[in-house]
C-alpha positions in Angstrom: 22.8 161.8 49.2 24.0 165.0 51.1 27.7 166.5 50.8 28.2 167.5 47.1 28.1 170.9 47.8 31.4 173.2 48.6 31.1 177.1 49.5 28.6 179.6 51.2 28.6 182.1 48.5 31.0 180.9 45.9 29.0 177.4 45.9 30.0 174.3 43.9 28.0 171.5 43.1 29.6 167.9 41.4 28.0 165.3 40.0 28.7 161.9 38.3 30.8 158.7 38.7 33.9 157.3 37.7 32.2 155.0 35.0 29.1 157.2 34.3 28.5 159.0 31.0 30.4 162.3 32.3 31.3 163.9 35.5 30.8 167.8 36.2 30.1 170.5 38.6 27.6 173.3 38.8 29.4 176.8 40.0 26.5 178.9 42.2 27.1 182.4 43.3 30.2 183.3 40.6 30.0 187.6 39.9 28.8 188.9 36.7 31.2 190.1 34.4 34.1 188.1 34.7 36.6 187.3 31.6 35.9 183.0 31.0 39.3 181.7 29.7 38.5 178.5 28.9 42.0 177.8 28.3 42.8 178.1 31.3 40.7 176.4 32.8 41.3 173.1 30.2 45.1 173.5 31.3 44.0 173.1 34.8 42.1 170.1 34.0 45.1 169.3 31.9 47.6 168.9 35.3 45.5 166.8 36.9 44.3 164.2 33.9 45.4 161.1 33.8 48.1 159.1 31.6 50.1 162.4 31.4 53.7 160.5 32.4 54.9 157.0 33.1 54.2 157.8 37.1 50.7 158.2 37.0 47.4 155.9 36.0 47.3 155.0 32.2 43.6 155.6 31.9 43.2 157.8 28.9 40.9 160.9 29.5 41.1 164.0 27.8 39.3 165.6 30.2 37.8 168.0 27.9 35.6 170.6 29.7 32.1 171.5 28.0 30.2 174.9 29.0 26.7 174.6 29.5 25.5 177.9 30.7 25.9 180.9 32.9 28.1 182.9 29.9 27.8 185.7 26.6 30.4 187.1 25.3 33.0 185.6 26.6 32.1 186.8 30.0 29.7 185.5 33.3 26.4 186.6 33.7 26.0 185.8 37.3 24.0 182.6 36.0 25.0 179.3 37.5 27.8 178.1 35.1 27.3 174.4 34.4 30.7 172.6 33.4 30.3 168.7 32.0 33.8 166.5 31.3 33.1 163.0 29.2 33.9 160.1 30.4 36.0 158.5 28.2 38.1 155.5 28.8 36.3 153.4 31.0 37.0 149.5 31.8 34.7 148.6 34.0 34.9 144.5 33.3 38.4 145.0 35.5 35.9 145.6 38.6 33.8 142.4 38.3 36.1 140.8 40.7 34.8 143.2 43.8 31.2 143.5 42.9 30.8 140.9 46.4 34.1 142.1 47.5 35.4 145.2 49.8 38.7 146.0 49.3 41.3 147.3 51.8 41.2 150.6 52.5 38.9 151.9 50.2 35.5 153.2 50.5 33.9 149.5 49.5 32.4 148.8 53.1 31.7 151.6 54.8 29.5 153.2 51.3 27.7 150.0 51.5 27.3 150.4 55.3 25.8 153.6 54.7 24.0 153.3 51.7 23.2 149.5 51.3 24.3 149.8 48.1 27.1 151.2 45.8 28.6 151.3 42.2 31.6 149.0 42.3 33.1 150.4 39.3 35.9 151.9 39.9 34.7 153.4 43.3 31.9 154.8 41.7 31.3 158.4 43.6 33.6 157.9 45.9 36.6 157.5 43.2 39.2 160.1 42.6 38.0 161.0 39.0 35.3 163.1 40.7 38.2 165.0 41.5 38.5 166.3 37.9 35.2 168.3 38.7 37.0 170.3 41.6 39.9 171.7 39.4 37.6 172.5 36.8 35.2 174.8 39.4 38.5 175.5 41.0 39.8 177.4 37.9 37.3 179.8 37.9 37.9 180.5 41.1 41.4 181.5 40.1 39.9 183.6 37.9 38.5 185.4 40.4 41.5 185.8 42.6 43.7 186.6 39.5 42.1 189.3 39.0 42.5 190.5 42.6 46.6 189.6 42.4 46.1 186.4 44.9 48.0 183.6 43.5 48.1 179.7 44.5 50.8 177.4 43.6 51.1 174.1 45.8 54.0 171.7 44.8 55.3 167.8 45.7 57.2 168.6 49.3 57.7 164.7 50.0 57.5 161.2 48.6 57.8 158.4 51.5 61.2 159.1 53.0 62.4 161.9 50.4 61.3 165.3 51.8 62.8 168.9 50.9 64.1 170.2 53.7 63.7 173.7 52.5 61.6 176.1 53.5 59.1 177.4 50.0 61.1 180.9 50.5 64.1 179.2 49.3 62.8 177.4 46.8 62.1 178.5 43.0 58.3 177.1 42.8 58.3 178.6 38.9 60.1 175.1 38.7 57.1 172.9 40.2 55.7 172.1 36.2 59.1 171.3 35.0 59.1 167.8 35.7 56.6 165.2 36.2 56.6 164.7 40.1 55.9 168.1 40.5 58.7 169.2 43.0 60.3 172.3 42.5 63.8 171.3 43.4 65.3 169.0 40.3 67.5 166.9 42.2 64.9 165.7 44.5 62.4 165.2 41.6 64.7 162.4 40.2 65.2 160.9 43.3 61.2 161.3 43.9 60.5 159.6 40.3 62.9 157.0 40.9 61.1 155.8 44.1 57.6 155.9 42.5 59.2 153.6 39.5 60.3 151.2 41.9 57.6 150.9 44.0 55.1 150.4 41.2 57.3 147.8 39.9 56.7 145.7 43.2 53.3 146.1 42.6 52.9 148.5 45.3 52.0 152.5 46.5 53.4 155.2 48.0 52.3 158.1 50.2 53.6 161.9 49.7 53.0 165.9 50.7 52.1 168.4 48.7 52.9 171.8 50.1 51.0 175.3 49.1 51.7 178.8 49.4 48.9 181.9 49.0 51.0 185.0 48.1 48.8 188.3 47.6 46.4 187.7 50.1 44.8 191.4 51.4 44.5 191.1 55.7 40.7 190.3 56.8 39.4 187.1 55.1 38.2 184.7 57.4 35.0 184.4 59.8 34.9 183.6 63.3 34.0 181.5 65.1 33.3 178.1 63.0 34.5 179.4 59.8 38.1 180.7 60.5 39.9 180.5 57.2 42.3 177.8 58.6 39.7 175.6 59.3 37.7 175.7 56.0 41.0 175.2 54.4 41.1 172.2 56.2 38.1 170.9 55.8 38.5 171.7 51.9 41.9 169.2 51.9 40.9 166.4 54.1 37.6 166.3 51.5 40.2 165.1 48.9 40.7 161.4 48.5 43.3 160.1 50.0 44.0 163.1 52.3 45.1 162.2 55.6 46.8 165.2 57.1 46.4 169.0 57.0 48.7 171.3 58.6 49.5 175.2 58.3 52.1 177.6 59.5 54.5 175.7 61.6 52.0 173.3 62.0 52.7 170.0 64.4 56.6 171.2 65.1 55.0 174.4 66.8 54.9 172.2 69.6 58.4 172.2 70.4 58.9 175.9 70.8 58.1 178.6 73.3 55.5 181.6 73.1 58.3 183.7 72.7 60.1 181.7 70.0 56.3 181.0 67.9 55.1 184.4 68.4 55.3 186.6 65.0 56.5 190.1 66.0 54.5 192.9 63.8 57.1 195.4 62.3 56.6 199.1 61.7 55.5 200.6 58.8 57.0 203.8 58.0 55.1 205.4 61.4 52.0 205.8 59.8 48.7 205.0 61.0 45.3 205.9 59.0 41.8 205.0 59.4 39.5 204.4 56.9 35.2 203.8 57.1 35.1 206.5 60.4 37.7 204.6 62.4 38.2 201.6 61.4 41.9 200.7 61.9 43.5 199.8 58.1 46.2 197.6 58.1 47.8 197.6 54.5 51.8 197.3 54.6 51.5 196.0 58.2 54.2 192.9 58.1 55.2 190.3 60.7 59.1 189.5 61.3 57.9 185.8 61.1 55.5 184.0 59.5 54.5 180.4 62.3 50.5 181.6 61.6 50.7 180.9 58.2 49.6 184.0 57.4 46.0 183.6 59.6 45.9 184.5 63.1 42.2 184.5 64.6 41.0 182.1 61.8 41.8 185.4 59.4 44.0 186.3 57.2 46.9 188.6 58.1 48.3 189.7 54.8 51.1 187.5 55.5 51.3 184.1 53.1 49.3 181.7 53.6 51.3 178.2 53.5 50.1 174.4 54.5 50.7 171.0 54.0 48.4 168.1 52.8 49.4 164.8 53.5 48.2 161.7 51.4 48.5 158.1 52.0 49.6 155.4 49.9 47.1 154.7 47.1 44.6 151.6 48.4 44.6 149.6 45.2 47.7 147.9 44.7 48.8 145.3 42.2 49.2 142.3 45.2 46.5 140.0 46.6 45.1 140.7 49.7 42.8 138.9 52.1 39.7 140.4 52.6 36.0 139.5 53.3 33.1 139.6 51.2 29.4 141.1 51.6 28.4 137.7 53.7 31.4 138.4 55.9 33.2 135.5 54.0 37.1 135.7 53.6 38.4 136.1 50.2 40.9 137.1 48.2 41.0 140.6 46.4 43.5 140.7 43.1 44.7 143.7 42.2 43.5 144.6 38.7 42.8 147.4 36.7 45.0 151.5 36.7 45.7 153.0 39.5 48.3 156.4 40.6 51.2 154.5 42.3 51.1 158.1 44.1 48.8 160.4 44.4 50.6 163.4 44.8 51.9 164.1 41.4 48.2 164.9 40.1 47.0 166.3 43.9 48.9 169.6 43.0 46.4 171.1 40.8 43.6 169.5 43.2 44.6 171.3 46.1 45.2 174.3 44.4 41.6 174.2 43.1 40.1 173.3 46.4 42.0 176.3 48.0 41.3 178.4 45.7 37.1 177.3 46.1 38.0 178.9 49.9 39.9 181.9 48.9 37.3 182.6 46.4 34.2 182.4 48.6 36.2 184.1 51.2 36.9 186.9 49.4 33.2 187.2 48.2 31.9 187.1 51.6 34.1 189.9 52.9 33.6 191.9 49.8 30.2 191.7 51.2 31.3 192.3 54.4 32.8 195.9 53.6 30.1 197.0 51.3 27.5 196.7 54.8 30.4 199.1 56.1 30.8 201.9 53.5 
């Protein structure tokens, strides 16, 4: 089975299944050296668990991260860093009912397409507690980009009709963890929470956004041609289940406007100029009056922030029948049993974080590399 691996330098490996003995990942290509605070790396995994409020699954999992190699002393010794999590809390008796049966919308029929067989318990690989592995590899990356003063912090911009109309430079994001929806504007989060309630009370789902911003980002990461920093950011969002949108900059509503309304003007910088490596042109300090790239023009980074928008649909699994057909193409009904997320996006915060911070990571290592070939 191919596509468990993430990255080109910074290279992440998962493993496991929703009902197996554990889940984990295997972190390849991480520098030597770097302080391992396993705290905060547990609090990542800690934002994403489940049965941490009344709007999320009730599965219990601690989610509590094991080290297997790849440190001493506290620090990484360029080693491959092997991270396990237990499973915990697993009912797989409530999937009995679709062993024969595909569900709606989930990954039931086309796995078994593919494959000829598959783990019907809860998903199996394809379920969302695979997920779990990505923040944990994800928080080392943050380590990384701590260190170099980039910071990620994505937040809940919309729950089915609710959406904040304001842009993330008016809002106070040091907010986002306040509540359990994960929006950053109070109000909104009640209104948000209140919608969820109900809608899980019909037995049903909702979709949502989740919205990220990448302050501290230094001009110059990115690759041309197929690995423009946009596009591996995109490919590292729609890889999260449930993900059916990506966006970033003014994304979609860019259409509306004119070049001369889109385009972001560069502003001047004290006059200066300097050059750096025998002539090549340094652009620290160089700002744009507007930020519709995103902060990447080219498929690299400009030094602007980097902000996008993930979209996720309503969970599949909801608490209705449905009509449906079995593995002999025979209609039946499929109940809805078992603990589900009646929205995703509450616990996809820290997941997109982690995956952008998997791209900003091995980004950053690959341009490191980049300008070392230079001096």
């Amino acid at each position: 089975m191919a596509g468990n691996t993430f990255g080109t330098l910074f290279r992440v490996s998962t493993f496991g299944e929703s009902h197996g003995p554990a889940i984990g990942c295997i972190i390849d290509g991480c520098p030597a050296g770097l302080d391992f605070d396993l705290d905060f790396i547990q609090h990542q995994l800690d934002r994403r668990r489940p049965g941490q409020s009344a709007i999320v699954t009730q599965r219990k999992e601690s989610d509590t991260v094991q080290v297997q190699s790849g440190l001493f002393a506290g620090k990484t010794t360029g080693a491959p860093i092997a991270l396990i999590i237990p499973n915990e809390d697993q009912r797989s008796n409530d999937y009995e009912h679709i062993a024969d049966a595909f569900r709606p919308s989930h990954a039931d029929f086309s796995w078994q397409a593919k494959y000829g067989f598959r783990d019907h318990r809860g998903g199996g690989r394809s379920s969302a507690r695979e997920t779990a592995a990505r923040v944990a590899a994800g928080a080392v990356a943050k380590l990384i980009l701590r260190s170099q003063g980039i910071d990620i912090q994505a937040f809940v911009s919309q729950v089915g009709h609710l959406i904040l109309q304001q842009p993330y430079t008016e809002l106070n994001l040091s907010g986002t963890e306040t509540n359990d929806i994960r929006c950053p504007d109070p109000v909104m989060a009640e209104k948000m929470i209140r919608l969820i309630k109900k809608i899980r009370k019909a037995g049903d789902t909702i979709g949502g956004v989740v919205s990220a911003v990448v302050r501290g980002c230094p001009a110059g990461l990115g690759e041309p041609v197929f690995d423009k920093l946009h596009a591996d950011l995109g490919k590292a969002m729609l890889s999260i289940n449930a993900a059916k949108g990506f966006e970033y900059g003014s994304g979609f509503a860019g259409v509306s406007m004119t070049g001369s309304e889109h385009n972001d003007l560069f502003l001047p910088v004290d006059g200066r100029q300097r050059t750096v490596n025998g002539g090549q042109w340094a652009a620290e300090g160089i700002k744009t009056k507007t930020n519709f790239s995103g902060g990447i023009q080219g498929g690299i980074s400009n030094g602007m922030d980097i902000y996008f928008r993930v979209a996720f649909k309503p969970v599949a699994t909801i608490m209705r029948d449905q009509t449906s057909v079995n593995s002999d193409g025979e209609a039946v009904v499929v109940k809805g049993k078992g603990r589900h997320d009646p929205c995703v996006v509450p616990r996809a915060v820290p997941i997109v974080e982690a995956m952008t911070a998997l791209v900003m990571a091995d980004h950053w290592l690959r341009n490191k590399i980049y300008k070392k070939g230079l001096s």
